[in-house]
LUMDREN-214419 format. One line per 5 residues: number of its first residue (from 1); for each residue x, y, z of N, C-alpha, C. Coordinates in pm, 1 decimal, always signed. Example, Ala and Ser with C-alpha at 12.3 -4.5 7.8 and 13.67 -1.06 7.14 Angstrom:
BEGIN
1) +1319.0/-569.0/+780.0/+1230.0/-450.0/+780.0/+1320.0/-330.0/+780.0 | +1285.0/-225.0/+708.0/+1367.0/-106.0/+714.0/+1290.0/+3.0/+787.0
END
This chain:
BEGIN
1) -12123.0/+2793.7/+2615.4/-12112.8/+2748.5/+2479.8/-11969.1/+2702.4/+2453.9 | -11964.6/+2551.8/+2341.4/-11831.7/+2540.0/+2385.6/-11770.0/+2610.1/+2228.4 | -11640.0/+2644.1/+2277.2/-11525.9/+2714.3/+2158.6/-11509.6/+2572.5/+2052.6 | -11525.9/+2680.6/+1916.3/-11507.6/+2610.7/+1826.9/-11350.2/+2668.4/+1819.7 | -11289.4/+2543.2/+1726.9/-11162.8/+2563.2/+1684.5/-11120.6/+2575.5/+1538.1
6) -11093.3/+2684.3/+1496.3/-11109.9/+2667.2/+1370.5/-10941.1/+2694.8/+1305.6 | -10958.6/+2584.3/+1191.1/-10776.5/+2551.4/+1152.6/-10789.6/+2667.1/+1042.3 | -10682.4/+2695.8/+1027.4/-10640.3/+2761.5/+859.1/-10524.1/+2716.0/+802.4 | -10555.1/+2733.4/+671.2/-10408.2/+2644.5/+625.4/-10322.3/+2715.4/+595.9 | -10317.8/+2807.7/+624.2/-10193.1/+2854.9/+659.5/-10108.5/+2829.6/+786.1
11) -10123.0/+2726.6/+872.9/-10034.8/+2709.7/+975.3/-9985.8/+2561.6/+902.6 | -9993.0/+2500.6/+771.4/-9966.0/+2438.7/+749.2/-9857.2/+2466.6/+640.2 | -9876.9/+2524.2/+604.5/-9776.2/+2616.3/+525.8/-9622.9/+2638.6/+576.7 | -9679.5/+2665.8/+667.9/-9594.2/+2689.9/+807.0/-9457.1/+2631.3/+867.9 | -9525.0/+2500.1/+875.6/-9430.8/+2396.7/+849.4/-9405.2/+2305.2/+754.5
16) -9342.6/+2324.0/+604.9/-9343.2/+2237.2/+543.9/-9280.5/+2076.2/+525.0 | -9157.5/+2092.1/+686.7/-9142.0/+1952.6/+700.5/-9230.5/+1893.4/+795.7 | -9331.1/+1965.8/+842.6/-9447.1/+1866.2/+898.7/-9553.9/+1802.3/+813.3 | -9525.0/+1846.0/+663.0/-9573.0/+1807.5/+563.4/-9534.8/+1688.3/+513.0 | -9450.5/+1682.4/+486.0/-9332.3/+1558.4/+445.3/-9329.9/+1484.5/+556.5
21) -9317.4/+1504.6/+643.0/-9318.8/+1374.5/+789.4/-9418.5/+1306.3/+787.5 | -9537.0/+1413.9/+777.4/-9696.2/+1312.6/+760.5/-9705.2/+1283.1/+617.0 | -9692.9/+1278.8/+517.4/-9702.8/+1174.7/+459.8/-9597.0/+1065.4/+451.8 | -9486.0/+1077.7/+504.4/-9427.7/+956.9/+523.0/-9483.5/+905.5/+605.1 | -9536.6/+960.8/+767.5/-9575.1/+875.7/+836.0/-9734.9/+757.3/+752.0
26) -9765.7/+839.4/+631.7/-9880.8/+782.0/+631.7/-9842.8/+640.4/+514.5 | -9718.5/+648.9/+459.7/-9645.8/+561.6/+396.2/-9635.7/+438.8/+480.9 | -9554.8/+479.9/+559.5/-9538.2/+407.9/+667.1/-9661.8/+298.5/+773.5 | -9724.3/+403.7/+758.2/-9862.1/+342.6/+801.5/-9923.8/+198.6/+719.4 | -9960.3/+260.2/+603.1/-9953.8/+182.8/+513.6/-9914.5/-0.2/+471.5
31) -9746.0/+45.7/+463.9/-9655.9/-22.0/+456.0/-9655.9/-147.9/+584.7 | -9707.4/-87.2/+728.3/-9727.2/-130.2/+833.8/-9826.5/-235.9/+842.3 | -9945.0/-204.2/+745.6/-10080.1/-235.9/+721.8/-10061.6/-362.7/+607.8 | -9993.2/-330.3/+541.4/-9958.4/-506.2/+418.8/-9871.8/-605.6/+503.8 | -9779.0/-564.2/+596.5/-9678.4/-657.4/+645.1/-9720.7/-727.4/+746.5
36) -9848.0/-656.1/+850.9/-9913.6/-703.0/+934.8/-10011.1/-787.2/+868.0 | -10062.2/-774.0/+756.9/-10175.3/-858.5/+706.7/-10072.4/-1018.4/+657.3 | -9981.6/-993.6/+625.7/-9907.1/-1063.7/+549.3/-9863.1/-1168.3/+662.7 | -9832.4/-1118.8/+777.7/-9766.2/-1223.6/+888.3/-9902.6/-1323.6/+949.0 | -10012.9/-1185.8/+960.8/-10153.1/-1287.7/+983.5/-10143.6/-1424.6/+913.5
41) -10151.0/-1367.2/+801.7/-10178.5/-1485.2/+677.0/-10078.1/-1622.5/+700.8 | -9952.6/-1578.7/+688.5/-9843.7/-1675.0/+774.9/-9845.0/-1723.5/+868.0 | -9892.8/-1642.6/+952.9/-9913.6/-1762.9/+1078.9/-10043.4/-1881.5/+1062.2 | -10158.8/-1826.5/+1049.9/-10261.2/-1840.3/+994.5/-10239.0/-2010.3/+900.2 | -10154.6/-1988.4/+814.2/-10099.3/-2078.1/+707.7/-10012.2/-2192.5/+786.4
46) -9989.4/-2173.8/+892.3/-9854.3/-2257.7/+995.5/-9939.4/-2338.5/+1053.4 | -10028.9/-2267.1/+1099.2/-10118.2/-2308.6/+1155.5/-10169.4/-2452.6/+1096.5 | -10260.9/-2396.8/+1028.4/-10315.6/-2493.6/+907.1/-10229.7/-2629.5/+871.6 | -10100.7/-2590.2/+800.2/-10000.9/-2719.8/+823.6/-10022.5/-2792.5/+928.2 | -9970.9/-2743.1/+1066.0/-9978.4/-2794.0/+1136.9/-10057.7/-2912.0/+1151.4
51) -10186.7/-2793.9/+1160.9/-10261.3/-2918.3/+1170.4/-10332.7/-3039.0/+1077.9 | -10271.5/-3049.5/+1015.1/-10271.7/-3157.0/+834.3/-10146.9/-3213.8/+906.0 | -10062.2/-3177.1/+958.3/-9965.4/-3211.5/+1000.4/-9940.0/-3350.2/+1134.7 | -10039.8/-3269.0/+1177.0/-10048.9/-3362.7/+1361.8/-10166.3/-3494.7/+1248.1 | -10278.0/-3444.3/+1209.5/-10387.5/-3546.7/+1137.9/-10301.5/-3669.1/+1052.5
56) -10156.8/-3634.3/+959.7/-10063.2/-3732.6/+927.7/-10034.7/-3823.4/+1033.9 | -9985.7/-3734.0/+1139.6/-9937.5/-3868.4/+1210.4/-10000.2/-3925.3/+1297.2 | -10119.7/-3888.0/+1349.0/-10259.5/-3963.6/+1408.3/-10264.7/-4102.1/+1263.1 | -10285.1/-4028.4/+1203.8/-10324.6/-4152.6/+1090.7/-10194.0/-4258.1/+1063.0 | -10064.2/-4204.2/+1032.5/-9951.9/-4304.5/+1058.1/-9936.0/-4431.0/+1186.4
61) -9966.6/-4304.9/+1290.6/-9997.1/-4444.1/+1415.8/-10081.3/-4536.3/+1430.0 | -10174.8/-4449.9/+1328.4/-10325.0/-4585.7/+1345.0/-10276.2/-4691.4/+1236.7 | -10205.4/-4664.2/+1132.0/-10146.6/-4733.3/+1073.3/-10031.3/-4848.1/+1088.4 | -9940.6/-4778.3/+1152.7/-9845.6/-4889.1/+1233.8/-9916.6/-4955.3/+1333.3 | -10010.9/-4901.8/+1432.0/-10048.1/-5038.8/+1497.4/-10131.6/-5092.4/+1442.5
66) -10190.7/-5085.7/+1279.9/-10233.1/-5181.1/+1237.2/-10144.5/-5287.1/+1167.1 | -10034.0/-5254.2/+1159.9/-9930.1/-5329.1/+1099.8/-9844.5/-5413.9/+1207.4 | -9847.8/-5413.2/+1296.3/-9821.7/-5462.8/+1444.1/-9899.4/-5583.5/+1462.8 | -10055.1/-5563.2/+1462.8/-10158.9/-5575.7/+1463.0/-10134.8/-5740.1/+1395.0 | -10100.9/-5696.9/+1303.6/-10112.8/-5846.3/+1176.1/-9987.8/-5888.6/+1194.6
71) -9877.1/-5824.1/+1231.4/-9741.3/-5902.4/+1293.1/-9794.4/-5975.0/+1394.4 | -9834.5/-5951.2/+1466.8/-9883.8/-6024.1/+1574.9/-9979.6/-6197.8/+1542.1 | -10033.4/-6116.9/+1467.2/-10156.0/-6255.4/+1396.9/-10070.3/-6368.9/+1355.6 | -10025.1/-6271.0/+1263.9/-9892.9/-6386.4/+1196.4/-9796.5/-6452.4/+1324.4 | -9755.5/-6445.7/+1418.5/-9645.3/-6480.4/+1458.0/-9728.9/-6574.0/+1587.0
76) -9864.2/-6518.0/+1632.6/-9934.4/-6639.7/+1679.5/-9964.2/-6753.1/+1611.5 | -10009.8/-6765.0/+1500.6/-10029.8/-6847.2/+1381.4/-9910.9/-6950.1/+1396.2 | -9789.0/-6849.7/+1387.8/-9692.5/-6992.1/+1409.7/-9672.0/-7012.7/+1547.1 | -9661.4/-6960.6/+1637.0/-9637.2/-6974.8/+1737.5/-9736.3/-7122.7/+1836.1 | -9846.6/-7129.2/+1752.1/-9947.7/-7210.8/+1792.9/-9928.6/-7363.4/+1683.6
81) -9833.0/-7305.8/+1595.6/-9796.1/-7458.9/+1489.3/-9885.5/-7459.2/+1413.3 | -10040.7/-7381.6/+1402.0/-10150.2/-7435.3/+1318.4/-10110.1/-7463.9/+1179.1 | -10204.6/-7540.9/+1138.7/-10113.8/-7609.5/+1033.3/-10272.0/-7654.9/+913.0 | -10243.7/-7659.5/+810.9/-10354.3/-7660.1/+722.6/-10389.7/-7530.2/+646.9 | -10487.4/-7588.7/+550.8/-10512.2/-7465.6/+443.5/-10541.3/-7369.9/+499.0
86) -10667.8/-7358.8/+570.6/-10701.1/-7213.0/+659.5/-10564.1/-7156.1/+754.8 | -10485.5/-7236.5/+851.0/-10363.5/-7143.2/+847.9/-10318.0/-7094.3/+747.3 | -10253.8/-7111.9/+652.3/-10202.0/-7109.5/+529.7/-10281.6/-6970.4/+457.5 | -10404.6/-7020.9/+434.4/-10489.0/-6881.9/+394.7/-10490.9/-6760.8/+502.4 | -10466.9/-6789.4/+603.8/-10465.6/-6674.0/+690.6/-10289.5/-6597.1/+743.1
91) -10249.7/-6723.0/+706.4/-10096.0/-6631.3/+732.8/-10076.6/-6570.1/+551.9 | -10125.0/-6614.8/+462.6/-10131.2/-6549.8/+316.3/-10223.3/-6421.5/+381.6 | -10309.5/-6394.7/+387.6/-10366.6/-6236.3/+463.3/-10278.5/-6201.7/+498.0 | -10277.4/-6206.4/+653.4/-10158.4/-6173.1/+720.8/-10062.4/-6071.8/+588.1 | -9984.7/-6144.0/+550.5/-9864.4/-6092.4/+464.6/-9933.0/-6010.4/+378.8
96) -10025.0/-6003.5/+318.9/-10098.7/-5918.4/+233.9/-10132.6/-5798.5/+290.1 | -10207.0/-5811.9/+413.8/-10234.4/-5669.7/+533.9/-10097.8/-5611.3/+546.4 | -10013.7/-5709.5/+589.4/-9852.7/-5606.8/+643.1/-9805.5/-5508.3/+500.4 | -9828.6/-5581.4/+393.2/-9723.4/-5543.4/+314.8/-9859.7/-5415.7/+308.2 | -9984.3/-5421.7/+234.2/-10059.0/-5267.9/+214.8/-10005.8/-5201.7/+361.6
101) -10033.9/-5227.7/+507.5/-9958.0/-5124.9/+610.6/-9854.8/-5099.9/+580.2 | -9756.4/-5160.6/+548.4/-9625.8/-5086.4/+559.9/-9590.6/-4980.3/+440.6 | -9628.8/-5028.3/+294.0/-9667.2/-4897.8/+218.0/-9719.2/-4750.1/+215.7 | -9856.3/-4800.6/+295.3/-9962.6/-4678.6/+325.8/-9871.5/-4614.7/+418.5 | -9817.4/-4681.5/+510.4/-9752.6/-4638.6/+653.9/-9655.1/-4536.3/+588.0
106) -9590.1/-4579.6/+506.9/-9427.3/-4484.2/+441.2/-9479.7/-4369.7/+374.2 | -9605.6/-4379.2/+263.9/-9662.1/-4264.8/+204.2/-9689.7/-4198.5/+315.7 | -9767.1/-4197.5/+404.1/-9844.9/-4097.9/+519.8/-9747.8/-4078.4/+585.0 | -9644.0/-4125.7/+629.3/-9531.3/-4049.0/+729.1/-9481.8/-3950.3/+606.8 | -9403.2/-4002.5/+452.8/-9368.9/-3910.1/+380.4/-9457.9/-3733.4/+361.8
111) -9602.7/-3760.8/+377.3/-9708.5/-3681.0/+373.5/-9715.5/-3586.8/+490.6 | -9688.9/-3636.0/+607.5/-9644.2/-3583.8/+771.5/-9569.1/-3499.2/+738.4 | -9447.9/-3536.0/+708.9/-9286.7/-3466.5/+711.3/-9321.5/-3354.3/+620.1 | -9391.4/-3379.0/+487.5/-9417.7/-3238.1/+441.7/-9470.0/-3164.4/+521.4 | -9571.3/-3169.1/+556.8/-9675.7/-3082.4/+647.0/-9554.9/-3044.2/+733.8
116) -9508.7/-3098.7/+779.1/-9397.8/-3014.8/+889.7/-9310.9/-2943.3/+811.8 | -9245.7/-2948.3/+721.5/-9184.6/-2874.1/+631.1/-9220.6/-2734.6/+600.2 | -9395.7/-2759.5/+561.4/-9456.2/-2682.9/+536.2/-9483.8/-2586.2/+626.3 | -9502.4/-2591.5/+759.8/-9526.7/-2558.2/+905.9/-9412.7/-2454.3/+934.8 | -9293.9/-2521.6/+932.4/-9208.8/-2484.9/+977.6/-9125.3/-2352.8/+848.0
121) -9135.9/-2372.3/+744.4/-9125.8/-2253.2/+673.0/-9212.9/-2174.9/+641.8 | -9338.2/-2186.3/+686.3/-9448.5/-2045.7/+681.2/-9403.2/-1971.9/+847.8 | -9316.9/-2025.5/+942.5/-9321.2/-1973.9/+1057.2/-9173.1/-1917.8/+1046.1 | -9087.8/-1964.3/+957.0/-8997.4/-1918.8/+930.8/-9016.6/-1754.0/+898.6 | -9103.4/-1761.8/+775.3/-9123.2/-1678.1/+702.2/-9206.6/-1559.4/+788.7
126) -9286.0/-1611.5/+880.9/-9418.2/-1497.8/+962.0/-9333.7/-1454.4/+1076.2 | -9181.6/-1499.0/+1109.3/-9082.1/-1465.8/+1218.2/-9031.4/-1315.5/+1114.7 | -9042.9/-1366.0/+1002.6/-8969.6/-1204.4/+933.8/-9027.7/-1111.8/+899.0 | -9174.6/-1167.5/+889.2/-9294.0/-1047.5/+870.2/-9302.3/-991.8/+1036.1 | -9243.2/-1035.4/+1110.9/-9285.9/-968.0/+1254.6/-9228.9/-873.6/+1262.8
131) -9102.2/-938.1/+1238.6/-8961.3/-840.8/+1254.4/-9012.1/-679.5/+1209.3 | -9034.3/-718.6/+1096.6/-9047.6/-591.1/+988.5/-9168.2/-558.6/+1050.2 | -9287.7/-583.3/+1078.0/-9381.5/-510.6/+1123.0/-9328.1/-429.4/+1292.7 | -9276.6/-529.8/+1339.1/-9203.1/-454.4/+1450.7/-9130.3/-307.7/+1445.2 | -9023.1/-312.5/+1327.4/-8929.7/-227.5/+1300.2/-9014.3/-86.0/+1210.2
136) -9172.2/-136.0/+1144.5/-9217.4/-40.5/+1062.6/-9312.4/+26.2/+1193.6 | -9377.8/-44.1/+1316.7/-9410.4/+45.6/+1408.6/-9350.3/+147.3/+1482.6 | -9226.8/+81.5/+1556.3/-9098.4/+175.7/+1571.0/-9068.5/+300.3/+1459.6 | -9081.7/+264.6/+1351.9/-9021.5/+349.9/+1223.3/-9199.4/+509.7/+1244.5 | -9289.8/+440.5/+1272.0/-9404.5/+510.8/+1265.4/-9460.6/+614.9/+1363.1
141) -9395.5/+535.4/+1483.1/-9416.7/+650.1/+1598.9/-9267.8/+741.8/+1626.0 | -9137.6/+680.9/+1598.8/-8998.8/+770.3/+1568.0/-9101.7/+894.7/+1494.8 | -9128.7/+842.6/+1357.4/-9137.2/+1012.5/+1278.9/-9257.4/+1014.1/+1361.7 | -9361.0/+991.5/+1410.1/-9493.3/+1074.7/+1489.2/-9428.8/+1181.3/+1577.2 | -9319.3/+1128.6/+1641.1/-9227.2/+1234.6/+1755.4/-9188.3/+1319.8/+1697.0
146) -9194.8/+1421.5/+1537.3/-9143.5/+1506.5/+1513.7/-9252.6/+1638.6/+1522.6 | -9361.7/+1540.0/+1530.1/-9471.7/+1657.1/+1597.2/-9500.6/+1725.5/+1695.1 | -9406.7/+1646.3/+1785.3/-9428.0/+1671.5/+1951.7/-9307.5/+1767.6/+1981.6 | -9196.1/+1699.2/+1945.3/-9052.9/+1769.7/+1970.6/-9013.6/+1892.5/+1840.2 | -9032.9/+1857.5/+1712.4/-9010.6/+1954.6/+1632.4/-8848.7/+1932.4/+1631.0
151) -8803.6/+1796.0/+1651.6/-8702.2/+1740.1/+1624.4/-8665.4/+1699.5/+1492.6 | -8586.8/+1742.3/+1352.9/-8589.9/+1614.2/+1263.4/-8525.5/+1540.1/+1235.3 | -8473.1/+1458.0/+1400.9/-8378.3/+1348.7/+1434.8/-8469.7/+1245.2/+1437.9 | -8645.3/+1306.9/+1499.1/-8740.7/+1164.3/+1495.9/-8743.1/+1132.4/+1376.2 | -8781.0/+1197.0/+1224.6/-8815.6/+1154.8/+1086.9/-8687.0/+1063.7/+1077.2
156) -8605.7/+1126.1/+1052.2/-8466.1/+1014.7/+1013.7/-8456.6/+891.9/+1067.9 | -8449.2/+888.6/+1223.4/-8476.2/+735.3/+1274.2/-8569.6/+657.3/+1219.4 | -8713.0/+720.9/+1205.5/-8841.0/+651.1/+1173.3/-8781.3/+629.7/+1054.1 | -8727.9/+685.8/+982.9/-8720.8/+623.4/+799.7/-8628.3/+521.4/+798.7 | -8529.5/+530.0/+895.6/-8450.1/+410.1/+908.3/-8504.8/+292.5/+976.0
161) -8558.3/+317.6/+1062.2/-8668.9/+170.7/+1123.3/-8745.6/+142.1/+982.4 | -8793.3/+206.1/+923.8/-8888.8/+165.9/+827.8/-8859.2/+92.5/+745.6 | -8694.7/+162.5/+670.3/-8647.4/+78.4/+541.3/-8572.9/-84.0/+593.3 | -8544.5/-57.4/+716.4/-8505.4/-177.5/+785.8/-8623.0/-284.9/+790.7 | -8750.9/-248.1/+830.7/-8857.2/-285.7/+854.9/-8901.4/-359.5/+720.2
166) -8852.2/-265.1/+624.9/-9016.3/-324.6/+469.4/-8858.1/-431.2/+425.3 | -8721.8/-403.1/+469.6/-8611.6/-477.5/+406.0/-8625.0/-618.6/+482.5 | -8651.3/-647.5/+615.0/-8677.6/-787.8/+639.9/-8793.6/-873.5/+620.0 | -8908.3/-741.6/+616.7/-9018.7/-794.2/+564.3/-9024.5/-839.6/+425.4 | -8967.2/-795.4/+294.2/-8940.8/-830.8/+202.5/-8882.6/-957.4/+196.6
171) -8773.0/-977.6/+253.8/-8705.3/-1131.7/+268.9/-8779.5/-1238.0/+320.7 | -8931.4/-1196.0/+384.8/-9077.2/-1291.8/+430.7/-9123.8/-1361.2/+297.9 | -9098.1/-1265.7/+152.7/-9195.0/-1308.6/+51.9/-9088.3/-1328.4/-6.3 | -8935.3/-1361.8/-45.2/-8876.1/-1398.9/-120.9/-8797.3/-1556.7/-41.4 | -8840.1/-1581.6/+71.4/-8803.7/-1745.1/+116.4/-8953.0/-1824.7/+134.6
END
């Protein structure tokens, strides 16, 4: 038959800074649990730019070589001397196509560069949610070691990884 184990709380009593360690550790835990969700989301979000990002400039290129495209028309047009109304009406296109490409072309690159903007400061930002999730795991297993050793050099480190931890993670949601 196997041995049951049975707790009493009085060994908890016992130690009352193993009291205080675990619920910091469970603070900590916690705290671990928003900053990790938070960097998801950030990367997640970089992501996304990104790719609105790369789709800008797929569409910019299809754009400039459509603007190429009608440079070209145009410059055969003269290049061949044609001469008469239908040249005339067709190098008038011509100039009409370039000028809508080269517009559309400047909005959608302007539209690109955001998206990269955008990209590049959600990754900014999910580099500092790491940090801090980094520094709040460190901070979580430091104080777990005060269970093992009965050290309370682990709690102190862990609280200092921690406040280090939620302090760079904080600077994730204020840039």
């Amino acid at each position: 038959m196997a041995e049951l184990e049975i707790h009493h709380e009085s060994e908890h009593e016992a130690d009352p800074m193993g009291r205080k360690v675990g619920v910091m550790a469970s603070v900590l835990a916690v705290l671990l649990a928003v900053v990790t969700i938070a960097s998801h989301r950030t990367h997640t979000a970089a992501i996304i730019h990104k790719s609105g990002s790369n789709d800008k400039w797929s569409e910019y290129q299809a754009t400039r070589v459509k603007l190429h495209t009608t440079e070209m028309g145009e410059n055969m047009v003269h290049l061949l001397g044609a001469k008469g109304e239908g040249a005339e009406k067709m190098l008038a296109e011509y100039v009409g196509q370039a000028k809508k490409y080269e517009d559309s072309s400047k909005k959608i690159r302007k539209e690109a560069e955001e998206a990269d903007e955008s990209a590049e400061a959600d990754e900014h930002r999910a580099l500092r949610y790491d940090v801090g999730e980094g520094l709040l795991e460190i901070g979580l297993v430091l104080s777990s070691l005060y269970f093992i050793a009965r050290k309370s050099m682990f709690p102190v480190l862990g609280v200092i990884a921690g406040v280090a931890g939620i302090g760079i993670a904080i600077t994730g949601f204020l840039i």
